[in-house]
C-alpha angles and dihedrals in degrees: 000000000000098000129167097251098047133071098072117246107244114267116300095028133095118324116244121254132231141192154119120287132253132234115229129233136249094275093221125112119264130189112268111252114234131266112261099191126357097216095088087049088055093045093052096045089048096054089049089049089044090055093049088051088055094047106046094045100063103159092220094046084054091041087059104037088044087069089065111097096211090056099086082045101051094044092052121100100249081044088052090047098045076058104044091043086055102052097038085051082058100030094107094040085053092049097050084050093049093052094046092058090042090053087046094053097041112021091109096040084071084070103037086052096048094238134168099261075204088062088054102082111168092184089050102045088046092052092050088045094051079041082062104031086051084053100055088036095051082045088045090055094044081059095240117168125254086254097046092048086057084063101039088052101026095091082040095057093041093062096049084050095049089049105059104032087043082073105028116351097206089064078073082077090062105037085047099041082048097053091045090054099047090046087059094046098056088048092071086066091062125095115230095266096042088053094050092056091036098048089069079049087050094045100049082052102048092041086060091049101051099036125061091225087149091055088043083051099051091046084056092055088060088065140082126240093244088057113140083203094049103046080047090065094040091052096052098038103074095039081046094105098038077059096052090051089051102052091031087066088041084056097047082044104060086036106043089156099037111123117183123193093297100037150271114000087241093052106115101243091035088053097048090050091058102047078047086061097042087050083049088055095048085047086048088048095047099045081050090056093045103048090039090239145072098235100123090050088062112043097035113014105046090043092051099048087043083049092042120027099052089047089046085046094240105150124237086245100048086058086045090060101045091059091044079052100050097047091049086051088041092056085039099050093033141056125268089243086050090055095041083066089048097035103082091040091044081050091049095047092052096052085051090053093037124135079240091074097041099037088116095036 
């Protein structure tokens, strides 16, 4: 079988993975169960915070964008609300836009998945997008950091996640794939220097869309402090982007002429989609360890990918290879007791994204 941990890397490179299978769940929804303690919530948010912090204040990145002279202009408050007045003036046109291209892209994927056309509001899912975009924007003119915005929308964005999967998870396809395009409307209204200081803001905001990081955060509270699990997702939350950079350039390396939908794999927003997907793996991995099934992989994650990569034209194997690519940097960034807890859910997830399962597709 042509699973994610076989097929050794060539000498030199990561090591190959080993362990048992697991057995899936029952894919139907269940109730949540509730939150025994909130410490472990507040650990893992702060670790994500903490990582955002680390990757939006490069020295060399500051060093750069400090010679413009529109710069200073652009980070004052009357710069930040120039900014924040002119996307909020063109908030709703950027949201009609957005959904036009969503429903583009997965109208027929309503029919093909078998959902509830009724689930699928498009008032609805525009008003909670602007709800989310106004928070960020009202954070981005009080002049709040990039980590500290994680923090002020992260309970914001859970609850628009845990909304619409609670119902019918796929719908998550279509509220995400919303917010990201109207994100990236709203973009083209920005001049060169206000895109560079709003796209950490984006980010912070679509990270928390696509990946279930408040679910991840209210497992964490039903476990001790002393949890192996527990101390397993803490150590891999805050390296998971290093990771994603990493397999993100494997990736560009073993398809140096791949182009997917919105161009080549090593054009900048093509290449920080995909270490955005490879981050949203890692979050997956780490809610099915701590919630000891892989429930959430399959009602959310492997929807999601069948609705969006064949539309976005990513291969089956592209997305093959990035998972053989972040189990050989996670052996390589984390301890071996730390991979014996991933190990049997990062197996599981391979077989479910095997050639074995598209050889027909």
């Amino acid at each position: 079988m042509d699973t994610l941990l076989e097929s050794p890397p060539a000498k030199g490179q990561y090591p190959t993975l080993s362990a048992p299978k697991l057995q899936l769940v029952d894919p139907s929804p269940t109730e949540s169960t509730p939150q025994s303690s909130q410490s472990n919530d507040h650990s893992l948010a702060a670790l994500w915070a903490r990582k955002y912090y680390a990757a939006v204040t490069n020295p060399e990145d500051a060093d750069q964008l400090r010679k413009a002279e529109t710069l200073k202009e652009v980070t004052s408050k009357e710069g930040r609300e120039h900014t924040v007045n002119k996307l909020r003036q063109k908030l709703t046109l950027a949201s009609a836009q957005g959904w036009s291209m969503t429903e583009k892209m997965l109208s027929d994927e309503i029919i093909r998945h078998g959902i509830d056309p009724d689930l699928i509001n498009p008032l609805e899912i525009a008003e909670d997008t602007r709800h989310l975009f106004q928070k960020a924007l009202n954070a981005y003119a009080l002049r709040a950091t990039p980590r500290h915005l994680s923090v002020v929308v992260g309970r914001d964005f859970g609850l628009v996640r845990s909304k619409y999967t609670k119902v019918e998870p796929r719908t998550i396809g279509f509220v995400s794939l919303q917010f990201h395009n109207t994100g990236k409307m709203l973009l083209e209204w920005l001049s060169a220097t206000e895109q560079s200081l709003w796209m950490p803001y984006l980010k912070v905001m679509d990270d928390h869309m696509y990946m279930p990081l408040r679910a991840a955060y209210e497992a964490a509270a039903n476990h001790s402090y002393d949890s192996p699990v527990l101390r397993a997702v803490q150590h891999l939350l805050p390296i998971s982007s290093k990771i994603a950079y990493k397999v993100a350039n494997e990736i560009c390396r073993l398809h140096p002429n791949y182009r997917s939908y919105n161009g080549p794999l090593t054009q900048l927003t093509v290449k920080t989609s995909s270490i955005r997907d490879v981050e949203m793996f890692q979050v997956y991995l780490c809610l099915c360890v701590l919630e000891d099934n892989m429930r959430s992989v399959q009602q959310e994650l492997f929807p999601l990918s069948v609705m969006l990569y064949p539309r976005l034209q990513v291969s089956w194997k592209l997305v093959q290879d990035m998972l053989q690519a972040l189990g050989w940097a996670m052996r390589l960034y984390l301890s071996p007791e730390d991979i014996e807890i991933f190990l049997p859910y990062l197996r599981t997830l391979s077989e479910m994204f095997s050639s074995k399962v598209f050889q027909n597709a």
